[in-house]
LOZA-468443 format. One line per field, with one value per residue (C-alpha): residue number from 1; z, y, x; residue in three letters. Coordinates in pm, 1 decimal. Example, Ala and Ser with C-alpha at 12.3 -4.5 7.8 and 13.67 -1.06 7.14 Angstrom:
<atoms>
pos <- c(1:2)
zz <- c(780.0:714.0)
yy <- c(-450.0:-106.0)
xx <- c(1230.0:1367.0)
code <- c(ALA:SER)
</atoms>
This chain:
<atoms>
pos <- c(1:2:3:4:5:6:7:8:9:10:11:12:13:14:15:16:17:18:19:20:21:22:23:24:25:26:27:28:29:30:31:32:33:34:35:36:37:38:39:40:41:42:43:44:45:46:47:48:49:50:51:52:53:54:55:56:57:58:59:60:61:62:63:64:65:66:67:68:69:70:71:72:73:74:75:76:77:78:79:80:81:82:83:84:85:86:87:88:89:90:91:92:93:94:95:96:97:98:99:100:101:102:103:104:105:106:107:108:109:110:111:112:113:114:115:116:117:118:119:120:121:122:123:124:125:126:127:128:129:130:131:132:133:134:135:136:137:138:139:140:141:142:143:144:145:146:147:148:149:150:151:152:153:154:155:156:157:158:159:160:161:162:163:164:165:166:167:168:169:170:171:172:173:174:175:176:177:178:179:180:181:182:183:184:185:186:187:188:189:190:191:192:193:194:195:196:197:198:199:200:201:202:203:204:205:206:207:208:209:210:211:212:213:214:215:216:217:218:219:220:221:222:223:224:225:226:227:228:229:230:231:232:233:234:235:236:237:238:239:240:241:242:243:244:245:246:247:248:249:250:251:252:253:254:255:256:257:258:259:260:261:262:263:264:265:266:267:268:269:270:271:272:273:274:275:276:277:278:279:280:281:282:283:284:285:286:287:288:289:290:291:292:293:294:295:296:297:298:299:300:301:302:303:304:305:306:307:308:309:310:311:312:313:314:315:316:317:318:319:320:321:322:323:324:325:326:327:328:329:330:331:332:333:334:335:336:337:338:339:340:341:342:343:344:345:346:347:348:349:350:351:352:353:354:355:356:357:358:359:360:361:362:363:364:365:366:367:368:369:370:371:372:373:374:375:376:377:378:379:380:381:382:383:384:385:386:387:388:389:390:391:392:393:394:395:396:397:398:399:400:401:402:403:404:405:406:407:408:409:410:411:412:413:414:415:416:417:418:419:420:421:422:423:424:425:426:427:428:429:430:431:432:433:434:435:436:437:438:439:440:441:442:443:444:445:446:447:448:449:450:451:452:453:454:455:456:457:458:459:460:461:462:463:464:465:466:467:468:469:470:471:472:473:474:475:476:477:478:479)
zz <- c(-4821.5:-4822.5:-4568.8:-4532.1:-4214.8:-4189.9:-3923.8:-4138.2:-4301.8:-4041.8:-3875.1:-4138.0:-4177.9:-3785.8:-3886.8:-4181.4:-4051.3:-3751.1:-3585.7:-3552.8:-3224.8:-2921.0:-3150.6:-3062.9:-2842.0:-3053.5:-3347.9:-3144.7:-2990.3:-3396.8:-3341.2:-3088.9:-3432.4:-3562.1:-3193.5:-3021.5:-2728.5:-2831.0:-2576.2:-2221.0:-1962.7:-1676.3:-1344.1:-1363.5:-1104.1:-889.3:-577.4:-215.6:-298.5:-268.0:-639.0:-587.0:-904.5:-1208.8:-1164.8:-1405.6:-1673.0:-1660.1:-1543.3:-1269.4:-1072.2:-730.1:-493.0:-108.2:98.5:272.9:605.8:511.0:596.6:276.6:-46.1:-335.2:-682.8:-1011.6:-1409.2:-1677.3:-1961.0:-2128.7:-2485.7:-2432.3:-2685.2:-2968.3:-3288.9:-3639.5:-3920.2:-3914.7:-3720.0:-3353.8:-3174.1:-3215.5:-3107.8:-2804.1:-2568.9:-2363.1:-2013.3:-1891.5:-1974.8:-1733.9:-1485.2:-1318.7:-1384.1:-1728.4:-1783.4:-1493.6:-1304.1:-965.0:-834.4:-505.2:-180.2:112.5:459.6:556.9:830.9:1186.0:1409.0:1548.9:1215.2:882.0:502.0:402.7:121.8:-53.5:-48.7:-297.8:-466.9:-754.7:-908.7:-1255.7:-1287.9:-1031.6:-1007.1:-692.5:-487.1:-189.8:54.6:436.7:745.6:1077.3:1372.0:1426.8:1469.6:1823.0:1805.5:2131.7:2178.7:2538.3:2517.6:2414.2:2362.1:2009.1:1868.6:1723.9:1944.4:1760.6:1552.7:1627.1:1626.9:1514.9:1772.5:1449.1:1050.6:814.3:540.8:320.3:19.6:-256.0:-528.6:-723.5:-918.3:-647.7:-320.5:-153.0:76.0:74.4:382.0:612.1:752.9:1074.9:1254.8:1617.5:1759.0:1459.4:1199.6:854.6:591.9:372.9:192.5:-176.2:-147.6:25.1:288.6:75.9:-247.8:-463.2:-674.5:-882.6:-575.3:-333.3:-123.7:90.6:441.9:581.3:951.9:1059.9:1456.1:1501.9:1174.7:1045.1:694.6:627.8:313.6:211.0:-96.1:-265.2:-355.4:-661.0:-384.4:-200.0:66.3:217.6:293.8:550.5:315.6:623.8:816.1:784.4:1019.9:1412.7:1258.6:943.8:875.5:1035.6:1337.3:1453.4:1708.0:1841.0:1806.5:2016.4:2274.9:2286.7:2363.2:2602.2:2759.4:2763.2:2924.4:3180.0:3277.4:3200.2:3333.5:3539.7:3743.3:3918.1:3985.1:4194.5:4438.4:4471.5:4753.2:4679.6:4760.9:4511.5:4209.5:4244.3:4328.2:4089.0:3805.1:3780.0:3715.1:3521.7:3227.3:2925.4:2757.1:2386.1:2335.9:2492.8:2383.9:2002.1:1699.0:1473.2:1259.3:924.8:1105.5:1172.1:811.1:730.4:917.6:822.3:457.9:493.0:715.5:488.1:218.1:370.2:491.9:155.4:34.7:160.5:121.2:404.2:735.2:893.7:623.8:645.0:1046.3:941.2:678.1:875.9:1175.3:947.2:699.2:950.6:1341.5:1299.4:1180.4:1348.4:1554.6:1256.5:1072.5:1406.9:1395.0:1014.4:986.3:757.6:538.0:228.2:67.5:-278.6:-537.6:-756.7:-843.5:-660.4:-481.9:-446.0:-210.5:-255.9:102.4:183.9:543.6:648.6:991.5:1246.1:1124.5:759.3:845.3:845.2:612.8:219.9:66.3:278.5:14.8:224.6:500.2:431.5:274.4:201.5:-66.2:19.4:-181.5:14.5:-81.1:103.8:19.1:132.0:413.5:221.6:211.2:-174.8:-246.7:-89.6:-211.9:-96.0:-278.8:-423.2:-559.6:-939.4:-1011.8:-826.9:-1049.2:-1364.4:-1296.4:-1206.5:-1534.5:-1737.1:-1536.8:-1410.2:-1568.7:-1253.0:-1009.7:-1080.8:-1223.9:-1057.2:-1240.9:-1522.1:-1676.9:-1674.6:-1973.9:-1942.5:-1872.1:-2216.7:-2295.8:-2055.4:-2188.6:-1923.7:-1969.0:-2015.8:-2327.7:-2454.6:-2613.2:-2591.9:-2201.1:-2159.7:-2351.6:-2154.9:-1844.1:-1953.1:-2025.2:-1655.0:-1470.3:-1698.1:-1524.8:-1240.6:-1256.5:-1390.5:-1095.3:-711.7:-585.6:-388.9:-640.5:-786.3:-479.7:-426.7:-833.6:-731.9:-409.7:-567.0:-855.2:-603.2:-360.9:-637.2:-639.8:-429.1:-515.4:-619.9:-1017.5:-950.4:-887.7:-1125.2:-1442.1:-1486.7:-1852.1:-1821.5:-1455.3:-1273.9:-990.3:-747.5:-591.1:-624.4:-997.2:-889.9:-507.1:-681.7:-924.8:-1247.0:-1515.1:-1439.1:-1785.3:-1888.9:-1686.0:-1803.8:-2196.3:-2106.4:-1937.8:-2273.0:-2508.0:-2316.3:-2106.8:-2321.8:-2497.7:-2740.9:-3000.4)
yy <- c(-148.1:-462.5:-739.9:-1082.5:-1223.4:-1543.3:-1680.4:-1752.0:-1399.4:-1186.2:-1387.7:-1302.5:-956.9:-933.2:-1050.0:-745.6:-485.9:-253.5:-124.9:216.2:340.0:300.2:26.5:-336.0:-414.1:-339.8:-520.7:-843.4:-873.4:-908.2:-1274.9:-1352.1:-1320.8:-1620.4:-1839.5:-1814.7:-2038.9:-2174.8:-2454.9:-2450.8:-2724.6:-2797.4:-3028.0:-3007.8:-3125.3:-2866.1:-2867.6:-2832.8:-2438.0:-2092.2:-1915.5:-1533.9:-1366.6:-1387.9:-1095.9:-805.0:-956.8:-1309.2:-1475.2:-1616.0:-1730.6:-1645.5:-1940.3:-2005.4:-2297.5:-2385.8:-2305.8:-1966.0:-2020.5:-2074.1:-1895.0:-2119.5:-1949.3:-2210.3:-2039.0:-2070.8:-2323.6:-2164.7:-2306.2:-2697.3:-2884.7:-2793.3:-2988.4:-3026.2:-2979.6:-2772.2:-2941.3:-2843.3:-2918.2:-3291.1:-3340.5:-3513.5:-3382.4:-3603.6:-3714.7:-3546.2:-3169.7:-3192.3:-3143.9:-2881.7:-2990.7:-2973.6:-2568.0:-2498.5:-2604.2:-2524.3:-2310.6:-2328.5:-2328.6:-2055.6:-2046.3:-1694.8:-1703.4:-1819.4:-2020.6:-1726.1:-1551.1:-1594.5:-1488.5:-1205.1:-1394.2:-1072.7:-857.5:-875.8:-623.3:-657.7:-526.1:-543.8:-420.5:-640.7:-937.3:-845.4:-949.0:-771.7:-992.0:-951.2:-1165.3:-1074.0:-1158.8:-1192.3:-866.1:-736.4:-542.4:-395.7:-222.3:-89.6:298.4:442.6:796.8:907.6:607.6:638.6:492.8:252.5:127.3:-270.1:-323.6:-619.2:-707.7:-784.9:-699.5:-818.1:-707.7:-962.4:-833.9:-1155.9:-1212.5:-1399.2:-1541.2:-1795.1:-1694.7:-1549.8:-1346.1:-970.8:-764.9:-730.4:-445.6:-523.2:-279.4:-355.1:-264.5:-109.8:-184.7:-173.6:-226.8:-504.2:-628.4:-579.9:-339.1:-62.1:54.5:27.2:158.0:91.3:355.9:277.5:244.1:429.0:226.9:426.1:232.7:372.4:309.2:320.4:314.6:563.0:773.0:765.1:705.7:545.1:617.1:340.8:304.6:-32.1:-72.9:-301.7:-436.2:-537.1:-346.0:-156.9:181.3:416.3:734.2:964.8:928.2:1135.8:1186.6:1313.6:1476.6:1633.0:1733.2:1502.2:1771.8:1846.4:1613.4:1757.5:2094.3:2049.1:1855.9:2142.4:2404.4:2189.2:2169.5:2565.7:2600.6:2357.7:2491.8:2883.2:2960.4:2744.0:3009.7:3074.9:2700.4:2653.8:2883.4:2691.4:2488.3:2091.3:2021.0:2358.4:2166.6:1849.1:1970.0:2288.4:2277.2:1865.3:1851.5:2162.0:2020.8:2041.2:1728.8:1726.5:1483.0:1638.8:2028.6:1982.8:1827.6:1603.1:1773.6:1638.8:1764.2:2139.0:2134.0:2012.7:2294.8:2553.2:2516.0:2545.5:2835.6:3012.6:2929.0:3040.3:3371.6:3463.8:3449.5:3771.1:4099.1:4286.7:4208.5:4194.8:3950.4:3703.2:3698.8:3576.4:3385.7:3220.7:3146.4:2972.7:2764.1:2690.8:2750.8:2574.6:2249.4:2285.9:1969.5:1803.5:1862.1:1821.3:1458.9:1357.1:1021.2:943.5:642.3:579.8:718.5:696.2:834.2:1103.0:1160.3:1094.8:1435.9:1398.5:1234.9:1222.4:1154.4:1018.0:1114.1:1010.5:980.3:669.8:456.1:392.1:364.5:13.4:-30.5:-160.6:30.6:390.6:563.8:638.6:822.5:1171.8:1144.2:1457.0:1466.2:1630.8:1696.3:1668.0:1759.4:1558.1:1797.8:2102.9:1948.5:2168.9:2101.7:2187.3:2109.8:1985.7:1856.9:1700.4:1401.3:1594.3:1893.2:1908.2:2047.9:1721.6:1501.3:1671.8:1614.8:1263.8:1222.2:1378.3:1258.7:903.8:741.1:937.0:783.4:461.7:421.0:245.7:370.8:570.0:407.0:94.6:-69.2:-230.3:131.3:209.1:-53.2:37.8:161.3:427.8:692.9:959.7:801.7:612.1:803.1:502.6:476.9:870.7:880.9:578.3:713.4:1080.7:890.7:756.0:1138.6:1246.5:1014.1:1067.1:1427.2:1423.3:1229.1:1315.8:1473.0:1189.2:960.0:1190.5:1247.2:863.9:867.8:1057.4:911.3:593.8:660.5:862.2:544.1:378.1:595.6:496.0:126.3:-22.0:-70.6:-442.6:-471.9:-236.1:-441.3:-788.8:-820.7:-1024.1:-1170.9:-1402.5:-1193.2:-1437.3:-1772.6:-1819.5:-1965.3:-2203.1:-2288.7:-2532.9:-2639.0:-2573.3:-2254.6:-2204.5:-2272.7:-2017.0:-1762.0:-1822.6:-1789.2:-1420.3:-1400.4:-1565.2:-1319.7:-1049.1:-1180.6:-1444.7:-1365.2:-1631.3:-1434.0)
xx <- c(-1149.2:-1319.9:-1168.6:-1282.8:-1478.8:-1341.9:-1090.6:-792.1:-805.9:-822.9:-529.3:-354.3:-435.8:-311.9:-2.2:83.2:-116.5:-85.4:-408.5:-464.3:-371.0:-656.9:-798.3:-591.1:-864.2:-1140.9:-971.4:-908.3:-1267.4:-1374.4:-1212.9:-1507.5:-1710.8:-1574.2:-1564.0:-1902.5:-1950.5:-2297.5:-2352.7:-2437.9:-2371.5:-2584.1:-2493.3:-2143.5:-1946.1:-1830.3:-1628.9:-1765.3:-1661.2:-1780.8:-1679.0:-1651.5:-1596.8:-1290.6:-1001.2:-1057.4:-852.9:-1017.6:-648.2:-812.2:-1122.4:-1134.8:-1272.2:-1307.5:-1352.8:-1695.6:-1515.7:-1426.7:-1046.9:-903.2:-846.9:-850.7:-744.0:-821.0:-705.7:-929.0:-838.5:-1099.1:-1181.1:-1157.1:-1398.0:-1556.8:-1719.8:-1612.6:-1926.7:-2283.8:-2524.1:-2327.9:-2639.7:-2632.6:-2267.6:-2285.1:-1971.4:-1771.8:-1842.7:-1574.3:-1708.5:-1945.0:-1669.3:-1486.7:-1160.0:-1192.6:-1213.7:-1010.7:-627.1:-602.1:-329.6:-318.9:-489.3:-411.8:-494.7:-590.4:-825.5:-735.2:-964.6:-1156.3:-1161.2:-1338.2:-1278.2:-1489.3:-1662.9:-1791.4:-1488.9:-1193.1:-1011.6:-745.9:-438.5:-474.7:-114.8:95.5:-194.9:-228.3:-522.3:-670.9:-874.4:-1062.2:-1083.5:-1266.3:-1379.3:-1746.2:-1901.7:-2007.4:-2352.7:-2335.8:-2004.1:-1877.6:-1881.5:-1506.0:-1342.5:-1444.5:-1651.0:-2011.4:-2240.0:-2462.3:-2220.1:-2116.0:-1729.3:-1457.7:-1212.4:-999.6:-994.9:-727.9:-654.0:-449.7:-224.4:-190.4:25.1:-227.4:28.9:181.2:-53.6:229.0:124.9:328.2:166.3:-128.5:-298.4:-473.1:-756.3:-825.4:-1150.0:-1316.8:-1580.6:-1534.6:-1830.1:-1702.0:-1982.2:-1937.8:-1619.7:-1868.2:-1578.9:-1297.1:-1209.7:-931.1:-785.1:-411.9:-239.3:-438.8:-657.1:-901.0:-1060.7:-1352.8:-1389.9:-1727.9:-1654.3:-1391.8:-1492.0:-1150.6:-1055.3:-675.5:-523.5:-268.4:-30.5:49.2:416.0:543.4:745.1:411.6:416.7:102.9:201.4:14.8:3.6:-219.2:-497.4:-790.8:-1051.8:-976.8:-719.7:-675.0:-301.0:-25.7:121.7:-267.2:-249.4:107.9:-37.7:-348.3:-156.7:91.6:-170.4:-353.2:-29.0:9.3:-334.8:-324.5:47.6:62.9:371.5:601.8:755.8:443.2:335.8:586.7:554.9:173.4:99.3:104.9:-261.6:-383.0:-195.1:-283.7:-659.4:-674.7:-449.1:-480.2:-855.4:-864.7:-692.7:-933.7:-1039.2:-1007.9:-1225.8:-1530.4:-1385.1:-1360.2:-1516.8:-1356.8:-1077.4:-1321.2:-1606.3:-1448.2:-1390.5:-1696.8:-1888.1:-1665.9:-1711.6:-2127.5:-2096.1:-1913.7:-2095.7:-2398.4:-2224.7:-2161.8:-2481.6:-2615.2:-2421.1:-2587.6:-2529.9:-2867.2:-2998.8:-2701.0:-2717.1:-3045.6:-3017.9:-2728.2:-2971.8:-3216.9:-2967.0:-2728.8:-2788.5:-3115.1:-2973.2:-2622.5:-2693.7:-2785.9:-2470.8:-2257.7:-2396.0:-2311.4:-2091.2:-1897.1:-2043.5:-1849.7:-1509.7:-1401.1:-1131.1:-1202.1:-858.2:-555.5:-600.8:-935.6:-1220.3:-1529.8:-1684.9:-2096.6:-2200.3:-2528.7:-2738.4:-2578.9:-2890.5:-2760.9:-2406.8:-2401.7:-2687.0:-2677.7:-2942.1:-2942.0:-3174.6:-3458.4:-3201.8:-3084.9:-2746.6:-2450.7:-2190.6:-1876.6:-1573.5:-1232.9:-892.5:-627.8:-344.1:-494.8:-688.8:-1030.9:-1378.2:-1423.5:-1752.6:-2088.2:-2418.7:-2710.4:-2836.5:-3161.5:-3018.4:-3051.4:-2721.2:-2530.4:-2785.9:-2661.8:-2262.7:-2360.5:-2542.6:-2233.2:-1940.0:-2091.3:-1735.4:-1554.4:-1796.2:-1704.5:-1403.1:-1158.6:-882.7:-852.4:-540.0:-734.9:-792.2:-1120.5:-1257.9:-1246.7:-1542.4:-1775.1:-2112.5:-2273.8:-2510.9:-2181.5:-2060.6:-2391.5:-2632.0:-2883.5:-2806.9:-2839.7:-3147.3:-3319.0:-3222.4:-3400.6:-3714.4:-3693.3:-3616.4:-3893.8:-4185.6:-4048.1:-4053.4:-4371.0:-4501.7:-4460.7:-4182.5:-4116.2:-4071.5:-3833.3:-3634.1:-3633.2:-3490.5:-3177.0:-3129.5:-3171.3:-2850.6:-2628.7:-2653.0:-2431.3:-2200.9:-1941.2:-1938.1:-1657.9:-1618.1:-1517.0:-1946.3:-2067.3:-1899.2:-2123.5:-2068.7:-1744.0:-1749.2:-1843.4:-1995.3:-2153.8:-2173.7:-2511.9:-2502.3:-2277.5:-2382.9:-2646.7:-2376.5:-2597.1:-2537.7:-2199.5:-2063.7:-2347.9:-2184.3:-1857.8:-1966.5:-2026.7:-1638.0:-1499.5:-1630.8:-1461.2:-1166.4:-1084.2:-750.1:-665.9:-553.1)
code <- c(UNK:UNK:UNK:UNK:UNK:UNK:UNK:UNK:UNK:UNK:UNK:UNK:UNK:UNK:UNK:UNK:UNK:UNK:UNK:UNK:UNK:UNK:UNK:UNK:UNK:UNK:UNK:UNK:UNK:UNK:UNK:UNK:UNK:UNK:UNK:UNK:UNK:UNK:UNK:UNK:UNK:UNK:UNK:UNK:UNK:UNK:UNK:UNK:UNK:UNK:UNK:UNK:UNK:UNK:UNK:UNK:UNK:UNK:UNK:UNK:UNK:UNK:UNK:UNK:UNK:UNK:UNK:UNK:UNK:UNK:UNK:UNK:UNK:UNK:UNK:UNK:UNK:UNK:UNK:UNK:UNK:UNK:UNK:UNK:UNK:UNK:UNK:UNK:UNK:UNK:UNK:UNK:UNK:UNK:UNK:UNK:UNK:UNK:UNK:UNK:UNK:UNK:UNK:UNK:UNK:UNK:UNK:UNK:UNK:UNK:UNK:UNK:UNK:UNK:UNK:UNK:UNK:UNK:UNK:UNK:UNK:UNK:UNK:UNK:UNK:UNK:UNK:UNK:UNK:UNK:UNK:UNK:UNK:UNK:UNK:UNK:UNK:UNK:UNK:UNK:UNK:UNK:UNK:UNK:UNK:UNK:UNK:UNK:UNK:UNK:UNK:UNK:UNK:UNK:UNK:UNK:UNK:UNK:UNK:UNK:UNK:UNK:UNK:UNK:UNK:UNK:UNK:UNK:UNK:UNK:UNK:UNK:UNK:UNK:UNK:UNK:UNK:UNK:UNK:UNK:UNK:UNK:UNK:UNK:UNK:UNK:UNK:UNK:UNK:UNK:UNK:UNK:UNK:UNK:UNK:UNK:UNK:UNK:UNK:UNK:UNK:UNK:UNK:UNK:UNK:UNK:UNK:UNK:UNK:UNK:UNK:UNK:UNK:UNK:UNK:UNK:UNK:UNK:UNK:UNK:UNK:UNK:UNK:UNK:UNK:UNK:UNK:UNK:UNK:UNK:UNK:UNK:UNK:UNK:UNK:UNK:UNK:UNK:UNK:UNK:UNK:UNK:UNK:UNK:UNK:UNK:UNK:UNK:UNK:UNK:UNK:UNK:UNK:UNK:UNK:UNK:UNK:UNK:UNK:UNK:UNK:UNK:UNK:UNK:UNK:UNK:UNK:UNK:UNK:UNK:UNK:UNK:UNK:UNK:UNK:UNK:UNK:UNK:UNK:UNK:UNK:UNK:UNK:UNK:UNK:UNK:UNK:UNK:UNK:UNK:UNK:UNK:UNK:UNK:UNK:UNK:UNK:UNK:UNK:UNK:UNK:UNK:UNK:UNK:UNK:UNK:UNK:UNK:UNK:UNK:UNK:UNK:UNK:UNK:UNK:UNK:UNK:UNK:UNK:UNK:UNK:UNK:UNK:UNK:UNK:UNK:UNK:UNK:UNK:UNK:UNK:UNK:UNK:UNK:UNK:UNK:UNK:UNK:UNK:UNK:UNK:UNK:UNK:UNK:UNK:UNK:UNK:UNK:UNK:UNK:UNK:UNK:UNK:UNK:UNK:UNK:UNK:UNK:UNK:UNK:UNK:UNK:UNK:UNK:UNK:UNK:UNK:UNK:UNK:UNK:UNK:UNK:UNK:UNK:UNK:UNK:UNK:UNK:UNK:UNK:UNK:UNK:UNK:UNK:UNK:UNK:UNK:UNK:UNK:UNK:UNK:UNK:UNK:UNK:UNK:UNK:UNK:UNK:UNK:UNK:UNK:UNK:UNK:UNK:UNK:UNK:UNK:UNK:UNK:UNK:UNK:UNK:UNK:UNK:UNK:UNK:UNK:UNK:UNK:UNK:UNK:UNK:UNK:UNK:UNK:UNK:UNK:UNK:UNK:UNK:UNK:UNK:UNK:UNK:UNK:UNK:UNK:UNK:UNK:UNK:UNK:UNK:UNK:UNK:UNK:UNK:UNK:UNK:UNK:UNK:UNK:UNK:UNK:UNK:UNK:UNK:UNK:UNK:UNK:UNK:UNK:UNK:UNK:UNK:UNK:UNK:UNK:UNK:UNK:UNK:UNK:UNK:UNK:UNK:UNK:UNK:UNK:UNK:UNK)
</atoms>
């Protein structure tokens, strides 16, 4: 069926025909055909602002004040001048297009930081759903932490993190979850991870990961914590039984003497902190000793095998941290430990990273990699749309190119394992360490298409309306 390409027909086709279903989308970006931003506009006037990125749905640009106290949320106006005839090149636009005000209305301004505090500049999640907006403040960092019961030496802690909960429609804010005396990774999204309504936080410090649920009333919900403990009554249990050994039986303790229970019985009580490993950890170690044990059939080869797989490197495995989380499903976790040196790092490539597979319902270790095997590269190169989604009910996930639905992207990316397979094993290695490093990173930093992802085009006020052209053609929702 032939259909004209012009503007006034396909508006009118809209109008008297329905789209087939899964294509609406698809049929309204064949507008952006007819309107093509085609002019760029350099030194605009800017304000003294820090511009983070636009929401998911373009709806609204995401700013912050120079003193890092304030969030400052503008909406797009979007399409504001344009010229009538062919030659578009010698139109000569107004002098006021060169400024801010003119593609953009100011909301409102928040205060979210306190005097101590500051606004985690590159952190911010959002509810596509609600419009809700997630946002960080902190304290500065301390780099040399006192020694406490259970945290990670090496690892610098916050006296304070905030985490802010937005409706982005009127900057009311609906809750706060505060973390005393931790460290979480904020910079681009690495320590938290946004799934639906699930939001996983990775603490660094006390290798903990908290597991919240965002109501449509606004609330933030603490769902479990995962970490020291695994199931929610492990912590009553283990107290219980430290109890039982401490005290054996009443009857007989009080026919001691005072001075044998207060020196005997007192300083004999065990110490869970120094007896056990983490509740993650024991499942962690579980699930590659039996793995290993089931290897070998006969017993004299798997006491063997089981000395050289896992004995041997039992320290090394007893010292694995936990360095990223993020949301397979909403069952599922998929957790990154690593050595205490590229905990707090940004690019941890060149340190020996594990994969592990966690289901929060069963408390089980289901799975684990490390980042060189070729069977972990291969479900990567399938399934890469489960790495990084976000969200599968999300609509913008359906227009994502990747090398799992993009024969182009899959066939590129062979061409690159293929040199590198050709060449050293060590540039291969540093291949697959190099694409599983991205795999915990939150989708709001792997999509640059249609946002506005930095500050840095517009620090210098110059190219932001060059930026933005790339947000119209796919935020933009005139039509």
């Amino acid at each position: 069926m032939f259909r004209r390409s012009n503007i006034a027909a396909r508006i009118f086709q809209r109008q008297i025909y329905t789209p087939a279903p899964g294509t609406s989308v698809h049929c309204a970006r064949r507008f952006y055909e007819n309107l093509v931003p085609s002019c760029t506009i350099f030194d605009v006037e800017c304000p003294d602002q820090s511009f983070c990125k636009f929401t998911d749905d373009g709806q609204y640009l995401i700013c912050f004040s120079r003193n890092q106290q304030d969030l400052i949320v503008y909406r797009p106006t979007w399409l504001s001048f344009s010229c009538k005839g062919e030659d578009c090149d010698a139109f000569d636009l107004p002098p006021k297009a060169k400024r801010f005000e003119s593609f953009f209305t100011q909301l409102y301004s928040v205060s979210l930081a306190s005097s101590n505090a500051l606004i985690c500049k590159d952190f911010f999640l959002y509810m596509e759903g609600n419009h809700y907006g997630i946002f960080a403040t902190s304290t500065a960092p301390i780099h040399e932490p006192p020694a406490a019961g259970g945290a990670i030496q090496g690892i610098p802690y916050i006296e304070k993190i905030t985490f802010h909960l937005i409706r982005l429609e009127d900057g009311l804010v609906l809750d706060e979850k505060i973390l005393l005396n931790d460290f979480v990774n904020l910079t681009h999204n690495m320590g938290v991870f946004l799934y639906d309504d699930l939001l996983a936080i990775v603490s660094l410090h006390n290798q903990t990961i908290h597991i919240l649920q965002i109501r449509d009333s606004g609330n933030l919900v603490n769902v479990r914590t995962i970490g020291e403990f695994c199931h929610e009554d492990d912590e009553l249990f283990l107290n219980s039984n430290a109890q039982c050994l401490a005290f054996p039986d009443k009857s007989k303790l009080h026919r001691l003497p005072g001075n044998n229970v207060q020196n005997g019985l007192q300083h004999s009580q065990p110490n869970l902190e120094d007896s056990f490993l983490t509740g993650i950890k024991q499942r962690l170690l579980s699930f590659i000793f039996q793995g290993i044990w089931n290897e070998e059939k006969d017993h004299t080869l798997r006491v063997q095998c089981l000395k050289k797989k896992f004995y041997y490197h039992f320290r090394d495995y007893a010292e694995l941290i936990i360095w990223r989380v993020q949301f397979l499903d909403r069952h599922h976790l998929l957790i990154k430990f690593g050595s205490v040196d590229g905990g707090v790092l940004r690019n941890a490539d060149h340190h020996p990273a594990f994969f592990a597979v966690y289901n929060m319902e069963t408390t089980d270790i289901i799975a684990f990699y490390q980042n060189s095997p070729e069977e972990l590269y291969l479900l990567f190169e399938q399934f890469c749309d489960h790495f990084h989604a976000a969200s599968r009910n999300s609509l913008s996930m359906n227009f994502v190119s990747s090398h799992s639905n993009n024969i182009h992207a899959l066939e590129k990316l062979r061409c690159v394992k293929n040199k590198a397979s050709s060449s050293s094993q060590g540039m291969r290695t540093s291949l697959i360490c190099g694409s599983f490093g991205h795999m915990s990173v939150a989708l709001s930093h792997n999509l640059i298409s249609h946002h506005l992802r930095t500050s840095a085009v517009c620090e210098e006020n110059a190219g932001l309306f060059f930026a933005l052209q790339l947000s119209v053609t796919e935020s933009f929702s005139l039509f």
